[in-house]
C-alpha positions in Angstrom: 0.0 0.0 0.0 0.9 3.6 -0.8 1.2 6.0 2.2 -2.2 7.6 1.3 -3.9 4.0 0.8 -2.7 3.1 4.4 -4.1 6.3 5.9 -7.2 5.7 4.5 -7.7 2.2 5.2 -7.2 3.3 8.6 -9.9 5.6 8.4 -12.7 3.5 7.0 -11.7 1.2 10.1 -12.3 4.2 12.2 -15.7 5.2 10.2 -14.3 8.2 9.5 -14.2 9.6 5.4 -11.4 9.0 3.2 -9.0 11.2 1.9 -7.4 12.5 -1.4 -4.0 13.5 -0.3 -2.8 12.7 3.2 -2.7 16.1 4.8 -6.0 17.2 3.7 -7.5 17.4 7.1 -5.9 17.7 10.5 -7.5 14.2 11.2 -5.8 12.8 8.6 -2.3 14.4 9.5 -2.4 12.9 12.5 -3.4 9.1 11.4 -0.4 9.7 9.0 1.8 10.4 12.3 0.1 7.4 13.4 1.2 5.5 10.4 4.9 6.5 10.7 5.2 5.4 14.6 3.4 2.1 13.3 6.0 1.5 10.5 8.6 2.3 12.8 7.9 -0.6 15.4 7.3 -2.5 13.0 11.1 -1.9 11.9 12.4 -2.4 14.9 10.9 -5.7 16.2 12.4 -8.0 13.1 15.2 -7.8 10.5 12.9 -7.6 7.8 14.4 -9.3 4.6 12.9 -6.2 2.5 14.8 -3.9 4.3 18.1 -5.4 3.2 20.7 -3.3 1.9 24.4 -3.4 1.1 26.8 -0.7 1.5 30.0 -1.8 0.4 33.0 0.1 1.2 36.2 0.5 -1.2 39.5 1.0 0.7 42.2 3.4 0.3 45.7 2.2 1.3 46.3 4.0 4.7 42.7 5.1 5.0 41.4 3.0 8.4 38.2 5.3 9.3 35.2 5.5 6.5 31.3 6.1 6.5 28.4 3.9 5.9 27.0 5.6 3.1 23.0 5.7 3.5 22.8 3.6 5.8 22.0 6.1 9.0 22.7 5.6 12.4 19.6 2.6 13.0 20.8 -0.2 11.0 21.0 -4.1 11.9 24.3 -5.7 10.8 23.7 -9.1 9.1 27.0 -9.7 7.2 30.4 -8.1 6.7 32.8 -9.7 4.5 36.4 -8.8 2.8 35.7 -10.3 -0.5 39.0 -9.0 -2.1 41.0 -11.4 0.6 37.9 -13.8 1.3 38.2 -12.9 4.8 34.5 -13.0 7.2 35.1 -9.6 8.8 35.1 -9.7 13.1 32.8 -6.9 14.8 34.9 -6.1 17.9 34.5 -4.0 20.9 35.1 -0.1 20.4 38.3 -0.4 23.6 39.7 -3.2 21.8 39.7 -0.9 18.3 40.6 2.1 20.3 43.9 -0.2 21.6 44.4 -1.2 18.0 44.8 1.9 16.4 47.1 3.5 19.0 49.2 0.7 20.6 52.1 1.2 18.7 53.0 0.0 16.0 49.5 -0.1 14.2 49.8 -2.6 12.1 48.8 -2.1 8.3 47.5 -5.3 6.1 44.7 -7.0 5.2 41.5 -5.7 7.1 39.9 -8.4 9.3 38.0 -6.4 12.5 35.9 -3.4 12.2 34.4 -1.5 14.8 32.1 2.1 14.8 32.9 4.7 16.0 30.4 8.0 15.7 28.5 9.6 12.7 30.3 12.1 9.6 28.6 15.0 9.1 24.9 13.7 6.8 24.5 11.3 9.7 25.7 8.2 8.3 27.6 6.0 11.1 31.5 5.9 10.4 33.3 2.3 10.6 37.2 1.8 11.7 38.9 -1.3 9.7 41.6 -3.1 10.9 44.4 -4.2 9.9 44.8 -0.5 8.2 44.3 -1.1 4.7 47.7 -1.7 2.6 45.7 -1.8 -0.3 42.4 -1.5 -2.2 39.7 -4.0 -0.8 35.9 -4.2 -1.2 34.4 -4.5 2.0 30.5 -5.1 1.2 28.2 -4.3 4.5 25.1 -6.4 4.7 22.6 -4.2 6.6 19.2 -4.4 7.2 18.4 -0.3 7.3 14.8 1.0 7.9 12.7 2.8 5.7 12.8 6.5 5.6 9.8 8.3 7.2 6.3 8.1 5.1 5.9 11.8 3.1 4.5 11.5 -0.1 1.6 10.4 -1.5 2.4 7.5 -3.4 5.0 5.9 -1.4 5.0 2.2 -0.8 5.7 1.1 2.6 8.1 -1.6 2.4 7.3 -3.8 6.2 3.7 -5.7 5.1 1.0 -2.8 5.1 -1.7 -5.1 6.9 0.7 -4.8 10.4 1.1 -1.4 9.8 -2.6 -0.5 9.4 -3.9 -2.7 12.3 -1.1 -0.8 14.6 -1.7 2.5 13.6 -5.5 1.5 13.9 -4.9 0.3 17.6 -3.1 4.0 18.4 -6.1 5.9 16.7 -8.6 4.0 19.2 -5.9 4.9 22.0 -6.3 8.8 21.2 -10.1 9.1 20.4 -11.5 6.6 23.1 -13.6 3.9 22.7 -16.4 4.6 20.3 -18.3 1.0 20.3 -15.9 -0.8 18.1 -13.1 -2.8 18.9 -11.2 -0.8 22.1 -7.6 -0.2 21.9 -6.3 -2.9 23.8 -8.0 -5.7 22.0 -7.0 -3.9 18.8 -3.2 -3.9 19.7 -3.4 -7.4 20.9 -4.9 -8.1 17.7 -1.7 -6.7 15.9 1.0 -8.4 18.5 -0.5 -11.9 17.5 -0.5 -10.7 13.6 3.3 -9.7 13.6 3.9 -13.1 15.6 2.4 -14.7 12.6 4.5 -12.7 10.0 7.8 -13.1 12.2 7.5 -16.5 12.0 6.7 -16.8 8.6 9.5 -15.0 7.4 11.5 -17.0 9.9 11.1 -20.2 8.4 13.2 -18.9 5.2 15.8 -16.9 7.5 17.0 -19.2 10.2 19.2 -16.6 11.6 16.4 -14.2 12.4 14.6 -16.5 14.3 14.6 -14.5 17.8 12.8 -11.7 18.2 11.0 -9.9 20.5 7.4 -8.7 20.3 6.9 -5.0 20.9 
């Protein structure tokens, strides 16, 4: 569903008229807010295979510190590899990095650890390699990143739109009271069991995202 299609669907659930853009009425603004919070726990409670992305990173001999290039600061890692040297990169502590890089000597080779260490200046989360590069690797970041906020129109949301409509549903009841229909409560238990149902689902064709908790 488009961002405009999920807005109104929660709206006909709330017997309430649709819309033609999303911010047509205040009403409407604020189930669109309500949308957004809903896609964004929705996000957070799984690694959603849709949501995949990889940022690889191309290293410059000496160069030890780089950014994550659109992938934010709320990303889950999945995978980090040095496909250059077939080497299964090591996520360790930022002390043991710190130590690393100013222990002398600092060693300069083939990139095995990485570590991160703070944002650059569009907000995308900077990563410290090491060995220091001695030479030009490709260092591909398997990330699952979130969605940017809902805005326009015609947007598709990329987590399934049916969780996303029955939570922002449930926070609608939450503002406006109970009006005869289903109350709040039933209506978010509603959606916990439905994104149970998803989880596992999608969990039965990635093993290692089989933990998670409901939210």
């Amino acid at each position: 569903m488009t961002y405009l299609q999920l807005i109104n669907d929660v709206l006909v659930r709330l017997r309430e008229t649709q819309v033609s853009t999303s911010t047509e009425t205040q009403y409407s603004t604020l189930i669109g807010k309500f949308v957004n919070d809903a896609k964004r726990q929705i996000e957070d409670a799984y690694g959603w295979n849709v949501l995949g992305q990889t940022v690889t990173i191309t290293t410059t001999p000496g160069t030890y510190i780089y950014s994550l290039t659109g992938a934010g600061q709320k990303f889950q890692v999945m995978d980090v590899i040095n496909t250059t040297a077939n080497v299964g990169m090591q996520n360790i502590s930022f002390v043991e990095m710190n130590r690393f890089q100013n222990f002398v000597p600092a060693i300069s080779g083939i990139p095995e650890y990485y570590s991160f260490d703070g944002v650059d200046s569009s907000g995308d989360t900077k990563v410290v390699l090491y060995a220091r590069p001695d030479n030009v690797y490709n260092i591909p970041f398997s990330l699952t990143v979130p969605q940017a906020p809902l805005s326009a129109d015609n947007t598709l949301v990329m987590v399934p739109d049916v969780l996303v409509v029955q939570n922002a549903y449930a926070r609608a009841l939450v503002e406006r009271g109970e009006d005869g229909g289903l109350n709040s409560s039933e209506a978010y238990n509603l959606y916990r069991s439905m994104l149970a149902d998803y989880i596992a689902l999608e969990g039965t064709r990635y093993p290692e995202n089989q933990e998670f908790i409901a939210i």
